[in-house]
MARVEX-818936 format. One record per residue (C-alpha): residue number from 1; residue in three letters; x, y, z. Coordinates in steps of 0.5 Angstrom, whole numbers, plus 500, padded with zeros to 3 digits. Layout:
nr,rest,X,Y,Z
NUM,ALA,X,Y,Z;
...
***
This chain:
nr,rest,X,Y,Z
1,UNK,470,445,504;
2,UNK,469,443,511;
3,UNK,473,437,511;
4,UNK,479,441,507;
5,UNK,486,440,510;
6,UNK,489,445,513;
7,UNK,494,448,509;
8,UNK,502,449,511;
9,UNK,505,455,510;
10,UNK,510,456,504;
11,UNK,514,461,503;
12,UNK,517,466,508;
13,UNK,520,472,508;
14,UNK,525,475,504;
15,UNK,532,473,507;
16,UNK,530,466,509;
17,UNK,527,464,503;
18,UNK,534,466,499;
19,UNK,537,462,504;
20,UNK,532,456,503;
21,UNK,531,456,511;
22,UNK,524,455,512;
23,UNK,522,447,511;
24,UNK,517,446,505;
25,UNK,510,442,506;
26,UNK,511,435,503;
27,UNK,505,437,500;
28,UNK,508,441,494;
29,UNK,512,440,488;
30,UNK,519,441,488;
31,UNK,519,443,482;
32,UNK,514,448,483;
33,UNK,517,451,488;
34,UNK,523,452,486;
35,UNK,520,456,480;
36,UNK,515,459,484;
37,UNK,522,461,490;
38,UNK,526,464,483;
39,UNK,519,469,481;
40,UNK,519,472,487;
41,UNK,526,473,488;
42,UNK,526,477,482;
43,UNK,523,482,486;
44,UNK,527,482,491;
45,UNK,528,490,491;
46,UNK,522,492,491;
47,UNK,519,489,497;
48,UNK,511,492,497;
49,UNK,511,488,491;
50,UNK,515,481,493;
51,UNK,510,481,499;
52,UNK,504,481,495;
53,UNK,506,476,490;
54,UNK,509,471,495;
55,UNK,502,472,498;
56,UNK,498,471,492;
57,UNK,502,465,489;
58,UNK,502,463,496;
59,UNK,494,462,496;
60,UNK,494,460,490;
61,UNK,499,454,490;
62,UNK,495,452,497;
63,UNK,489,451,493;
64,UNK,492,448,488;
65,UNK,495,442,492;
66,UNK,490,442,497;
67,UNK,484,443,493;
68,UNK,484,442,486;
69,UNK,490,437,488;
70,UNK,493,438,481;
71,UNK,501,441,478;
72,UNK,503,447,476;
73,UNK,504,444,468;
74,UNK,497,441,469;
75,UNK,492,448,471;
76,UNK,488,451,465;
77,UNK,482,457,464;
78,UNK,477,453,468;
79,UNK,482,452,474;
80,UNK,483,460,475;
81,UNK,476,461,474;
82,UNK,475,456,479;
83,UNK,481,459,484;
84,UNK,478,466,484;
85,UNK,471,463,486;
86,UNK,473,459,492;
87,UNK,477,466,494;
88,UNK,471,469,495;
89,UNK,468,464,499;
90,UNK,474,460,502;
91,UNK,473,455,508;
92,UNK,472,457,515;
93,UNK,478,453,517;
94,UNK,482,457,512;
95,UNK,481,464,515;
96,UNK,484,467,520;
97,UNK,482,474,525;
98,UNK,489,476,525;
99,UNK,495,477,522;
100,UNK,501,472,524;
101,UNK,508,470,522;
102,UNK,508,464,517;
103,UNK,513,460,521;
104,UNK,516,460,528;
105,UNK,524,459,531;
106,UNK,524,454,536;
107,UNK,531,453,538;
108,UNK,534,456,532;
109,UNK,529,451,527;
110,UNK,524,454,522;
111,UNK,517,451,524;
112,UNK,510,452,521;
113,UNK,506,457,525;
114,UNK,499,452,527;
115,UNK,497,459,527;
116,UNK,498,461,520;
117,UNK,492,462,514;
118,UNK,492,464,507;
119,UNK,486,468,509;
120,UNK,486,474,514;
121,UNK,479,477,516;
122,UNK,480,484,517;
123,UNK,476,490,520;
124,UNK,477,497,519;
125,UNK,481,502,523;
126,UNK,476,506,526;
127,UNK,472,499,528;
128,UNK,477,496,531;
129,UNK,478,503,536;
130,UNK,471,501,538;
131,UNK,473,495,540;
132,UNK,470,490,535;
133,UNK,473,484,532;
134,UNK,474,480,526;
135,UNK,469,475,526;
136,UNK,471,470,519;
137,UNK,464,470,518;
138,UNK,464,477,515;
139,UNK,469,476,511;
140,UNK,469,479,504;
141,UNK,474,479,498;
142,UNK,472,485,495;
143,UNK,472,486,487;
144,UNK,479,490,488;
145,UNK,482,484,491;
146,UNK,480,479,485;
147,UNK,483,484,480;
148,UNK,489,484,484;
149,UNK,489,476,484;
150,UNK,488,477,477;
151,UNK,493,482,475;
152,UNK,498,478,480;
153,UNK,497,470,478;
154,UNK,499,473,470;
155,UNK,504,476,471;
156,UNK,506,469,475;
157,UNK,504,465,470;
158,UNK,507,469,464;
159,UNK,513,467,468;
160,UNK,513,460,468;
161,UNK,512,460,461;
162,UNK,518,464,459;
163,UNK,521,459,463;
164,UNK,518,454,458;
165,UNK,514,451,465;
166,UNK,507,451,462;
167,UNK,505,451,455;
168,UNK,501,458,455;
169,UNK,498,463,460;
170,UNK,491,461,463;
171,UNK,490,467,466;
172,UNK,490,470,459;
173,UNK,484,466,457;
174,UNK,479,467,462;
175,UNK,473,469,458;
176,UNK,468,475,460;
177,UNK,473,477,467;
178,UNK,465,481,469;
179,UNK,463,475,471;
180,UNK,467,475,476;
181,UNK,468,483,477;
182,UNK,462,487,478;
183,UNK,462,494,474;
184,UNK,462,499,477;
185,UNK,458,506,474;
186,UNK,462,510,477;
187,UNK,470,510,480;
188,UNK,471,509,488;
189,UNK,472,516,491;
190,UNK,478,518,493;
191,UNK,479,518,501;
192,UNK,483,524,504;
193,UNK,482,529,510;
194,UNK,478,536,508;
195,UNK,481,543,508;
196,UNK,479,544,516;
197,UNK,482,536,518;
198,UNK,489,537,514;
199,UNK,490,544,517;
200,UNK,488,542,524;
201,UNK,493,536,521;
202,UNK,499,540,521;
203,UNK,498,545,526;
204,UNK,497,539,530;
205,UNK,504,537,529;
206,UNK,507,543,529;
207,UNK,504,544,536;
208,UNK,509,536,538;
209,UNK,514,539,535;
210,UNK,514,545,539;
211,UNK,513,542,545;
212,UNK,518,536,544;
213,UNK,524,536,539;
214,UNK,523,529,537;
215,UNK,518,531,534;
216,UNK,521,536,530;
217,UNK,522,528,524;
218,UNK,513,527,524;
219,UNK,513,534,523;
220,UNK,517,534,517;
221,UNK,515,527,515;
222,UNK,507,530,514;
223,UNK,510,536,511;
224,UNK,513,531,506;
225,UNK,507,526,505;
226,UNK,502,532,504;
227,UNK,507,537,500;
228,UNK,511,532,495;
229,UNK,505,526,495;
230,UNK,510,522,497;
231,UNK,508,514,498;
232,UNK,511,512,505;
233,UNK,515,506,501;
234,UNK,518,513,498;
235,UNK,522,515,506;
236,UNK,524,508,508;
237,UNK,531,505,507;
238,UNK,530,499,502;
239,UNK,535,495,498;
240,UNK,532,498,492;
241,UNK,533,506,494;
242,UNK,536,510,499;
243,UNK,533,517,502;
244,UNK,538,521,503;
245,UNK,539,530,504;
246,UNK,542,530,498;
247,UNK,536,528,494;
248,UNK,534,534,495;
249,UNK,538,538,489;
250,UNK,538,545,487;
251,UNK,538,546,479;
252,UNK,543,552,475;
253,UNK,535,556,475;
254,UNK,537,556,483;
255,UNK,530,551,484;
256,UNK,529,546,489;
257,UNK,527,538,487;
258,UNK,527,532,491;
259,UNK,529,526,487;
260,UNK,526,520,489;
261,UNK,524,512,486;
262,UNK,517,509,486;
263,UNK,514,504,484;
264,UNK,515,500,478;
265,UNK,523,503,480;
266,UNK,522,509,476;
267,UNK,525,515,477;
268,UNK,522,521,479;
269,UNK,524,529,480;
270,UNK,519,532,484;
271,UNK,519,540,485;
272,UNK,519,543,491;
273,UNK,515,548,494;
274,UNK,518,555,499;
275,UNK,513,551,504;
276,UNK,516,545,503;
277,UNK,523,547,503;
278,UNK,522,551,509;
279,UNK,519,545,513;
280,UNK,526,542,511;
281,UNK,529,547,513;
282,UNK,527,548,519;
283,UNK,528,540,520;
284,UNK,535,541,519;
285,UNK,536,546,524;
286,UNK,533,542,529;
287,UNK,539,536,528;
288,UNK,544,542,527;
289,UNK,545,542,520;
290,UNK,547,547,515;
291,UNK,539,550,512;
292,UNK,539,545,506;
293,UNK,543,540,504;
294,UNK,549,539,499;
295,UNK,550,535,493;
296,UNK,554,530,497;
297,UNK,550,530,504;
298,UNK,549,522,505;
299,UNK,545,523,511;
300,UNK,539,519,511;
301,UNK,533,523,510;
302,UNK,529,520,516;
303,UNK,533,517,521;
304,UNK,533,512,527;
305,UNK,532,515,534;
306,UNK,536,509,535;
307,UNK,542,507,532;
308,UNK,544,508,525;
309,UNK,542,509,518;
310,UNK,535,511,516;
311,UNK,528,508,517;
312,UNK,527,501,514;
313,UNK,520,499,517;
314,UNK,514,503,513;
315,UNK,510,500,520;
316,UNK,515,506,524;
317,UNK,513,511,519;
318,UNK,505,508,520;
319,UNK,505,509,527;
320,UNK,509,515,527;
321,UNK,503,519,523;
322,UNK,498,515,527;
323,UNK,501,518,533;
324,UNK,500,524,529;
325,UNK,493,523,527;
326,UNK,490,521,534;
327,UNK,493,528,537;
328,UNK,489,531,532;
329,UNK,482,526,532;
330,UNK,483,529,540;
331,UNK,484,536,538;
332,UNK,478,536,533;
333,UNK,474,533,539;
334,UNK,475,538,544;
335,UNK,473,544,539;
336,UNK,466,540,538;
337,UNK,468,538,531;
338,UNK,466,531,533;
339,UNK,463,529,525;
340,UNK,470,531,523;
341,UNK,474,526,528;
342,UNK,469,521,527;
343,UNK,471,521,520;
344,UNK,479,521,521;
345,UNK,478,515,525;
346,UNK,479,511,519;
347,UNK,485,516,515;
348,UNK,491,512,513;
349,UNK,498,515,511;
350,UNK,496,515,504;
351,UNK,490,519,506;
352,UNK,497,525,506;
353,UNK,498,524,499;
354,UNK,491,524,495;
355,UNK,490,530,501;
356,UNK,495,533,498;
357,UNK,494,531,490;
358,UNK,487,533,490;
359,UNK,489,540,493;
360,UNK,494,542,488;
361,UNK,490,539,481;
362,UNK,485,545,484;
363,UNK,491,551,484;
364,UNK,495,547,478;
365,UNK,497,545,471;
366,UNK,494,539,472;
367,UNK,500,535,467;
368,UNK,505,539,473;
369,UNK,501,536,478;
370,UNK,502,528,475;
371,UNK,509,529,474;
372,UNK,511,531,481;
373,UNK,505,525,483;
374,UNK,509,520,478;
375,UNK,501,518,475;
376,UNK,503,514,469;
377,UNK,497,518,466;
378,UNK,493,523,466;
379,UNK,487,520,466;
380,UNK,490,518,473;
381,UNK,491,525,476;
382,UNK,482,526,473;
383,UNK,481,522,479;
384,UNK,483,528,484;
385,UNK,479,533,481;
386,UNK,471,534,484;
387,UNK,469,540,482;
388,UNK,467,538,475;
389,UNK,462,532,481;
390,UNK,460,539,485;
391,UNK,458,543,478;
392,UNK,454,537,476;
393,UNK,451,536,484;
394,UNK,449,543,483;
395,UNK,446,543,476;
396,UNK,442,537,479;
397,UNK,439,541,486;
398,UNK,434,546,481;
399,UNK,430,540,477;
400,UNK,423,540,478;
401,UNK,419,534,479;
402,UNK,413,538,475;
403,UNK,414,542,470;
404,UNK,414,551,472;
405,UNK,408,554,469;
***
């Protein structure tokens, strides 16, 4: 695998790719990218998914060319199974240790970043504050990878064959997936702050709020992610969806909602709590408003500090919770609760919303819970609750080894 050429990047970002503005290998089929660069493109309003597709069908397409040297037309089960394989353990030169644009502008001409890699090596949050790095050695593609991969490449492949691109659907026909997935007895559990963490959490936000009115937008932002369960692609500005004041609505009961639109385009009301309608409220007031919005209030629901229109980038909205989060750590710390600041060092914004779920399915319906949540089925919203796990641990603490006399 040593001896594999090194790949070139195919498909850049959304707006060059409707524009044909980045060259394309000599490598690849025209054919192909032209189908490929039509199924990305379908998901052109939901940019999560686009960038997931465009790099899984990336990898794909580059070990097609470079590796299986094939087409698209002439890839079968066994190519799949032997895709998903080289995933697990690509070559060396094929792994980069940090993430970089696929193309670069010299003089106003898209070139192919020498930098670039389809595989990327990452190591956790907490560990890249400790200061260790990357090393591609420790690269690992983890049993949720590969589902993705699996899921992606036949949702791409069901595609093409709509399109009459290909006969059938290969990824359809992969026999005894287990043998590329590993089980797992029991499901992955759901990482989220502790009842002490998110009160020091929010206290810590209120207290930057207080001493500076900027911060009045990430107290408001935390209240949102933890008391609605809203996923951060829920705040930002994106073709697909715009948040704005306006989405928070009164029905004729006098109850307060938020309308919002997740993933799959789906449109969700989600009931909003006194609390949260106070931390709105008091989110208002900071910018001068009226206490709550009115039918026709178009004002983005997190502005920029600069410029105009709401925040577009789910990396701002990351930092401004990271911000957040390392205040909190450092607090933690100065009151001698060093295991629960170590802990928070690999919190995550989506911690905010599992924190936030698997409070409330202890309190309420736990159908109520799922609806606000937008979990297509309870068996979703089961995850959330340990007590049941907490019963069964304590049951378990009294088994003898021998039996009592």
């Amino acid at each position: 695998m040593t001896s594999l050429p090194l790949p070139k990047p195919i498909f850049d970002t959304l707006d060059s790719l409707e524009q044909n503005l980045a060259p394309i290998p000599s490598y690849v089929f025209d054919n192909d990218f032209a189908i490929s660069r039509e199924f990305l493109l379908a998901y052109r309003d939901s940019p999560d998914t686009f960038n997931s597709y465009r790099r899984e069908v990336e990898r794909f397409l580059q070990w097609v060319y470079r590796v299986a040297q094939m087409n698209l037309y002439q890839i079968g089960r066994e190519d799949i199974e032997n895709f998903i394989r080289f995933c697990q353990q690509p070559p060396d030169a094929w792994i980069a240790t940090k993430m970089v644009s696929k193309f670069i502008d010299k003089e106003g001409i898209k070139q192919p970043n020498p930098d670039w890699r389809p595989f990327v090596v990452k190591v956790t949050k907490e560990a890249r504050q400790n200061g260790k790095e990357p090393i591609i050695n420790n690269y690992r593609l983890s049993d949720q990878g590969i589902r993705a991969i699996l899921r992606i490449l036949s949702t791409y492949f069901t595609f093409l064959e709509m399109e009459d691109y290909v006969q059938s659907n290969p990824v359809k026909r992969v026999r005894q997936k287990s043998r590329l997935i590993r089980t797992q007895a029991t499901q992955e559990p759901i990482r989220r702050l502790s009842e002490l963490q998110w009160d020091y959490v929010i206290e810590t936000a209120e207290a930057m709020a207080n001493e500076d009115p900027l911060h009045e937008r990430t107290l408001f932002i935390m209240s949102a992610l933890y008391g609605m369960y809203l996923r951060i692609s829920e705040l930002v500005d994106t073709s697909l969806w715009s948040p704005m004041m306006k989405h928070f609505y009164q029905d004729y009961g006098g109850n307060w909602w938020f309308k919002t639109v997740s993933k799959g385009n789906k449109e969700r009301d989600i009931s909003v709590s006194s609390d949260m309608l106070a931390a709105l409220k008091r989110y208002r007031r900071s910018m001068d408003l009226s206490a709550f919005p009115s039918p026709g209030d178009n004002m983005p629901l997190i502005s920029k500090q600069k410029g105009k229109g709401g925040i577009s980038s789910t990396r701002q909205l990351r930092d401004i919770v990271q911000v957040c989060f390392d205040n909190t750590i450092s607090r933690l710390r100065e009151h001698g609760m060093e295991s629960d600041a170590e802990n928070m060092q690999s919190a995550t914004v989506h911690w905010l919303r599992h924190t936030g779920i698997s409070d409330d399915v202890k309190k309420r319906p736990k159908e109520h819970v799922r609806d606000d949540a937008g979990h297509s089925s309870s068996a979703i919203t089961d995850r959330y609750i340990d007590i049941e796990k907490r019963e069964r641990h304590a049951s378990a603490k009294k088994k003898k080894m021998r039996p009592i006399d």
